[in-house]
N, C-alpha and C positions, 0 to 999 in steps of 0.2 A: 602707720603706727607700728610699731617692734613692739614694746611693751604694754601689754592689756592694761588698759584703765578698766575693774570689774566697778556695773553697773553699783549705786547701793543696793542694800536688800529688799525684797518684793516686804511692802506694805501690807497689811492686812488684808485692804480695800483688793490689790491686785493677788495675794494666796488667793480668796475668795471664786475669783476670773478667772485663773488659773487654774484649779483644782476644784470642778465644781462635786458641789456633793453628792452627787449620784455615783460619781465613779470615785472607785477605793484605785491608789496604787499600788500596783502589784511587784514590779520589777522595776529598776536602774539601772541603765549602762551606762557609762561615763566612758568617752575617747577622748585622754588630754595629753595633747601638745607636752612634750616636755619644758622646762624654762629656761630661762636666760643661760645663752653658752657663751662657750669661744667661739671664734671663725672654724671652717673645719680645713682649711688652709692658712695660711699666710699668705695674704698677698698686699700689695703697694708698699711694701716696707721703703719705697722712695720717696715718699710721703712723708716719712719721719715712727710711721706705726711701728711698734715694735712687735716684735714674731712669739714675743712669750707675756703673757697674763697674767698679773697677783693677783687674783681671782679665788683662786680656788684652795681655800683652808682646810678642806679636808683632807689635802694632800700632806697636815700633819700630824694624821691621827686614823689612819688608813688601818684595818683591821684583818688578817687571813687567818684562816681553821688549818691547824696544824694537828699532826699524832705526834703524843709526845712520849711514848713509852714502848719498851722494846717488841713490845707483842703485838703496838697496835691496836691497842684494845681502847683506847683516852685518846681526848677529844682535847686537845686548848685551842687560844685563840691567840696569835703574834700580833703587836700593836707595832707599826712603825711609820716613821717619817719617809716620804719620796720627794726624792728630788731624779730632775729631768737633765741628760746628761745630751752633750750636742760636740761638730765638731769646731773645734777653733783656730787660732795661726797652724800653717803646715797641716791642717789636720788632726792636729794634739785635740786629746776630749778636754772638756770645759762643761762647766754645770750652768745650765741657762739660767739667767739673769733674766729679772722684769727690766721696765723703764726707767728704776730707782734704785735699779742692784738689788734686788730680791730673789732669795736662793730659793725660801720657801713658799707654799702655796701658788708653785708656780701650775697653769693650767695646760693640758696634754688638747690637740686638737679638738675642736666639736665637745669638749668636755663642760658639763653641766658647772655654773658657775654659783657661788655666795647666792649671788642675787637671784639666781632660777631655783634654788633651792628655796630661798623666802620667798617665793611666788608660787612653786607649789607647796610648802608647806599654806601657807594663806588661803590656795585653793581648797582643800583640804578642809581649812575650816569654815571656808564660806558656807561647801557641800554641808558638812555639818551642820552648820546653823539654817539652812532649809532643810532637810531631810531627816534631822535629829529633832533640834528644838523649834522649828516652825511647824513642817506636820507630823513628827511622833511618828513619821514611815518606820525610822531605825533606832533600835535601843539607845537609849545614852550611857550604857555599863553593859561592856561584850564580855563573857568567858572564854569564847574563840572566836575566831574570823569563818565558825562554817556555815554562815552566810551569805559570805562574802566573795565574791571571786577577780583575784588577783594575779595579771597578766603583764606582760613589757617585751617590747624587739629585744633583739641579742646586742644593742646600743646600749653601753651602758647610762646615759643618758636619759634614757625613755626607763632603763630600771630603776634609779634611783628619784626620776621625780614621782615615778609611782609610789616608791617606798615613801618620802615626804610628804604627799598627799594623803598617803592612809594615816602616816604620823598625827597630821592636823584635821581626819577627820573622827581617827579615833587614838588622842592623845594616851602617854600612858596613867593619867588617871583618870580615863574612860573604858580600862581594861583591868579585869581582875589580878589581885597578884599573880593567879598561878595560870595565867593566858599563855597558852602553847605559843609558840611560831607559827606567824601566819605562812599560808603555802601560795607561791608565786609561781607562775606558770611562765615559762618562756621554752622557743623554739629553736635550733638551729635555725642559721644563716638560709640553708637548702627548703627548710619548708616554711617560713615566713611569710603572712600572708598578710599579718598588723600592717602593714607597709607596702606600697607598691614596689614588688620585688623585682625589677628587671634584670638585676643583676646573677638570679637563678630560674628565669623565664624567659627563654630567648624571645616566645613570638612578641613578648612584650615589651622587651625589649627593640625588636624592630618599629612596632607601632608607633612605640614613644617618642625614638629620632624620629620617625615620617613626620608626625606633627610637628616635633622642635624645626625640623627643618622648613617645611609651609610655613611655621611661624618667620623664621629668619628671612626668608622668602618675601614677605610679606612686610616686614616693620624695618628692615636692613638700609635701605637706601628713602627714610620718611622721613618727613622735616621732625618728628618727635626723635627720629635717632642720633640725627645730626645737631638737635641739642645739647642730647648728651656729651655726645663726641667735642662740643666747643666745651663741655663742663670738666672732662673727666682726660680727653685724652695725651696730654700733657703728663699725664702719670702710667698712662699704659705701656707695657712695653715697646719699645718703638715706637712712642709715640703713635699708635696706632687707632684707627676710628673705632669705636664703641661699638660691638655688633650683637645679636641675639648669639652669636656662633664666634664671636670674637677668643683673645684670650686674655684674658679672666673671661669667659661665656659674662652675657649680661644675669645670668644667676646669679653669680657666680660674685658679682659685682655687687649686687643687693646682699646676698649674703656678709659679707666682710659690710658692711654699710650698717644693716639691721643689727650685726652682734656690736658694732662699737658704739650705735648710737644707744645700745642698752645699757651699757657702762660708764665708766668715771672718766673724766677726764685725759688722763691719763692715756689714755687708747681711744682716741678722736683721729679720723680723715680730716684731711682741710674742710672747711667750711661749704664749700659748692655738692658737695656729695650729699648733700643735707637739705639742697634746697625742694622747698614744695613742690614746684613740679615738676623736678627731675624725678621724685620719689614717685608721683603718680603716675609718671610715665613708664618707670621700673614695672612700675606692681602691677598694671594694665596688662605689658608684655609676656611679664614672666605669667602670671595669671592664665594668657591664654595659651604660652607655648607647654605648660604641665598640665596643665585641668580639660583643656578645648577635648580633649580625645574624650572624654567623658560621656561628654556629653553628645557626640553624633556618632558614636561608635560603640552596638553594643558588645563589639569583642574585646575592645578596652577595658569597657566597665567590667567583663569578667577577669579578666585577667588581671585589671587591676586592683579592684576593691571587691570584686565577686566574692572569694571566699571570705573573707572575714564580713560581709552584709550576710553571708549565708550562717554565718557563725554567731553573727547579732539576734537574727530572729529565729535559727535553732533554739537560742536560749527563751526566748521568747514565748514560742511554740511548745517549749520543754516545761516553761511555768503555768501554762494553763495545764497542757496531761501530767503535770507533778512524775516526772517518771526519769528523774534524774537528767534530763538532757537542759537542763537551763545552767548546765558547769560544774553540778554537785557532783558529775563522776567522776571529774579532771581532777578537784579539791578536797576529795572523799578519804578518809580516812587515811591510817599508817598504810603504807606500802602502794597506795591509791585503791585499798576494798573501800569500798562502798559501806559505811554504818559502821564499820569498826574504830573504836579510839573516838565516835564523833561523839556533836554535846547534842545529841538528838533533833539536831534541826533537819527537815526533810525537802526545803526550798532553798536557792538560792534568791536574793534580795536585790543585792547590788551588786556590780561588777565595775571594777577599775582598771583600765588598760591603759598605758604608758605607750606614746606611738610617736608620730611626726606630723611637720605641717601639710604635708604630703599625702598624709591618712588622712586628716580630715578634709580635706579641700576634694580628692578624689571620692571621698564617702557621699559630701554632700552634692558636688556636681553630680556623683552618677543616680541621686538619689532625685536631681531635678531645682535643688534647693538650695543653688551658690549663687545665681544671675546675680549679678551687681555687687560680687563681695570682694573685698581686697585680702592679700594673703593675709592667713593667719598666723596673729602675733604670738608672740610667747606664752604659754600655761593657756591657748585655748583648748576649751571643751566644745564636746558633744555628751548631752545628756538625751540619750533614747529611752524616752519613758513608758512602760503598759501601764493602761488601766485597764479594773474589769467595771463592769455595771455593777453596782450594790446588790441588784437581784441576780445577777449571777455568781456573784463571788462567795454567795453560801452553795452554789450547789457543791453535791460531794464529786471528788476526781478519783480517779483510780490508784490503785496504793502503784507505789515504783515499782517496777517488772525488771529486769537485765534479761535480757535474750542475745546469744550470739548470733551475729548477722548471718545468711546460707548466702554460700556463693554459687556461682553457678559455673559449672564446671566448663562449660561451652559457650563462653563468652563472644556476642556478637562483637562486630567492627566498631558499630557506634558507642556498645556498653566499653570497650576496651581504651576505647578514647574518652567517652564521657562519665561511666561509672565508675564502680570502686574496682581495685585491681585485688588478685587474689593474697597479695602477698600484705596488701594493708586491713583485708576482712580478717584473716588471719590473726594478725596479731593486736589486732584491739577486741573489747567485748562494748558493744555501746549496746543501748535501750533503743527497743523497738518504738515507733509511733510515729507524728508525723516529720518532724524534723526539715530533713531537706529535702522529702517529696515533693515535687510541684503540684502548686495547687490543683488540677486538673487531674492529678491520679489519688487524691485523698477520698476517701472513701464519704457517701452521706454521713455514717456518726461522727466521722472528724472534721467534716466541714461544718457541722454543725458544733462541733465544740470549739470552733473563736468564734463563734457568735459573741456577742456584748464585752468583746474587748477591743482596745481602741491604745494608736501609736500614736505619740506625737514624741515631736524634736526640739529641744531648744539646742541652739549655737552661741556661745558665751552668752548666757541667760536672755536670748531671742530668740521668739519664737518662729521655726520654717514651717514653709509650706510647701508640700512633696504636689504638682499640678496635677496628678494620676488619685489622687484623695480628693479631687471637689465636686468631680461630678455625685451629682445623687447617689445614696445609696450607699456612696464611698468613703463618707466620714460621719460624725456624730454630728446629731441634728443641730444647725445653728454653729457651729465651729468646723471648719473646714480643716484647720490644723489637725484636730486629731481622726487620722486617719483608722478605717477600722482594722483591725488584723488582719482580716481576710485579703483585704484591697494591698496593704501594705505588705505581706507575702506575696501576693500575685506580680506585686512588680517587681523585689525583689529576685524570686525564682525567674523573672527574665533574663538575670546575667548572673543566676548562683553557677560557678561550676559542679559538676560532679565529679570530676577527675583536675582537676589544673594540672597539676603534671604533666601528664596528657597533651589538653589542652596548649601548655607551653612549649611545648615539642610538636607541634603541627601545625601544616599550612604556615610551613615557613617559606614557601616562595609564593604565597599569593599577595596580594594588592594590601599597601596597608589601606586603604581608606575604602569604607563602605560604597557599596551603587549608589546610594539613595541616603538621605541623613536618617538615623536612627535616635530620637530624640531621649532622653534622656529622662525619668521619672513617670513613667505610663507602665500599663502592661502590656 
């Protein structure tokens, strides 16, 4: 499946099941997929496929912030048309053409298409209509977004189906006329963690080929390859067999497969690239040569999804001690103070993150909760939900504190590699408490403060289950899905890093694959 078919809406019968009444929701995090794109190549153009998109109409109405006065001191905004310019006979430029001679809207690699944009704009409103007008969680009329917290990769992609998502979950006549700009967080390339970053993480980058390769290793010469190869390789360069490590890689090949079968006519493969199951045979493979590391390796899970799970339940952790660590410091007033310029909100609520299929499939394998899923399609979510207990959720929390971090001048070998370095204590101010302590150095009053609150997951509105929340003790009585905070910390802080940097710069000559398998969603 490329394109989400979203379930209908939860019936009354199943809100009820779903959100029972003892527990208040407290917090939302949403990880969604961005939507429908291009290929982020071109490839089979022998096919008949053509190399450029009419996809993409925003390419005639594109917006940049300009100074327009001699001092610099004004602000406007330039509206203009782009067009994509390429080379043609001898190398002469030529302005790229679609399939029908289309100059405009034509689409740049990987780029977010018409139709991913109606998909997550519809995202957007679905969230709404559970979260707004099914349970009254979030206002139906915002002043600002400062309880909201809004994040995207350096893709532009992942930025704008964020921005369409927030559009359709809070339209603008679900926002006051004099509604600020909402504030959207994004990272450099270099510290990107929304994503599995191999390409500014060497060790994890070595991890990832080990596995791709055991994959190749393993499915290369199977009667499911040679399938393929009777389907596909007529079109490959040189006629070449179909391989995990081929070229086009068998990613590589699903890729260009899933973006065309999300589209019109007009940009279709021949027909065999389509069949059932050649497709399940793709998604199987590719499945276990990105995801397998996940889950028996817990150096992967840190490297790979570690910080941003350690960034999930920071927030988390940050909404039970109210003390700014659940994203209000990040989205916090003019110039990022903390309470200045804000509309007096002192929680953050929800959180919307724009990422890849990549993010969520490594989220939930290394979380225990993928067995038996197929890659995810275009505009999926991850909704990480808290609740607290009704009796807990009156007690009082401590007002917000900011304290600058103390570093320690004399830095151990293990604090150097796996703690924070001086030069990044330095120049941030975060809120003391528990955050990304592991659970084992939290003090009695902070273990005792997630008592009666409880994690659970849905994945395109299905409900997971993390296998480290069933034993006893470990979830909310009678529901094994919602796992309780404590339990769901403990196994996160098994592969949060403290340092990744670090981290990705070390033991680059030892063994990619673990002694022993290191299973994936336990503490």
């Amino acid at each position: 499946m490329t394109t989400l078919i979203p379930r209908p809406s939860y019936s009354r019968e199943e809100l009820d099941k779903l959100y029972p009444k003892e527990l208040e929701l407290q917090l939302v995090q949403i990880l969604l997929r961005h939507g429908e794109r291009s290929p982020v190549s071109p490839r089979f153009q022998n096919t008949g496929l053509q190399p450029y998109w009419p996809y993409c109409n925003s390419a005639r109405q594109l917006t940049s912030v300009i100074r327009n006065t001699k001092d610099f001191s004004q602000w406007d905004q330039l509206k203009y048309r782009r067009r994509l310019e390429t080379f043609g006979a001898y190398d002469s430029p030529v302005i790229a053409a679609g399939p029908q001679g289309e100059f405009d809207a034509i689409c740049q690699p990987g780029e977010l298409t018409d139709k991913g944009r109606d998909t997550t704009l519809a995202l957007g409103q679905r969230l709404r209509h559970l979260y707004v007008d099914q349970l009254d969680f979030m206002p139906k009329l915002i002043a600002s977004s400062d309880m909201i917290y809004l994040r995207a990769t350096p893709i532009p992609r992942a930025l704008e189906s964020v921005q369409q998502a927030f559009s359709g979950f809070y339209p603008p006549s679900a926002r006051t006329a004099d509604f600020p700009p909402p504030t959207i967080i994004t990272r450099t390339p270099a510290d990107e963690t929304l994503y599995p970053n191999d390409a500014s993480c060497r060790r994890f980058a070595k991890l990832s080929r080990a596995f791709a390769q055991r994959t190749a290793e393993r499915w290369n010469d199977t009667e499911d390859m040679e399938y393929l190869s009777k389907l596909f390789s007529k079109w490959m360069p040189g006629k070449a067999k179909v391989a995990v490590d081929s070229h086009p890689r068998l990613s590589g090949i699903m890729d260009t497969l899933n973006a065309t079968d999300a589209h019109g006519p007009e940009t279709k493969l021949p027909k065999e690239f389509y069949t059932p199951k050649a497709r399940a045979i793709i998604d199987k493979i590719a499945v276990e040569e990105w995801f397998q590391g996940y889950n028996e390796s817990a150096e992967y899970r840190m490297l790979g999804s570690g910080g941003l799970m350690g960034d999930i339940t920071s927030r988390m952790t940050g909404s039970v001690e109210r003390n700014g660590n659940d994203g209000l410091v990040e989205i916090g007033g003019n110039d990022g103070e903390l309470g200045k310029g804000r509309g007096g909100e002192t929680d953050i609520k929800f959180a919307l993150s724009g990422c890849h299929d990549t993010t969520l499939a490594g989220v939930l394998t290394s979380l225990g909760a993928f067995d038996g899923e197929n890659w995810p399609p275009f505009t999926s979510h991850i909704a990480f939900e808290l609740f607290s207990k009704r009796a807990a959720a009156g007690l009082s929390r401590p007002a917000p504190t900011l304290q600058r971090q103390s570093s320690s001048k004399n830095p151990s070998w293990w604090s150097s590699l796996f703690g924070s370095t001086k030069p990044y204590e330095e120049a941030s101010v975060a809120p003391e408490g528990i955050s990304r302590k592991p659970i084992t150095e939290l003090t009695q009053a902070q273990r005792e403060a997630l008592q009666g609150y409880y994690v659970r997951i849905r994945y395109n509105d299905k409900i997971m289950q993390v296998p480290g929340c069933k034993p006893e003790g470990k979830h909310l009585d009678g529901d094994t899905t919602f796992c309780t905070l404590e339990a769901f910390k403990s196994i996160v802080d098994k592969y949060t890093p403290k340092n990744w940097k670090a981290a990705c710069t070390s033991r680059l000559d030892e063994p990619a694959f673990p002694d022993k398998p290191e299973p994936a969603g336990y503490e």
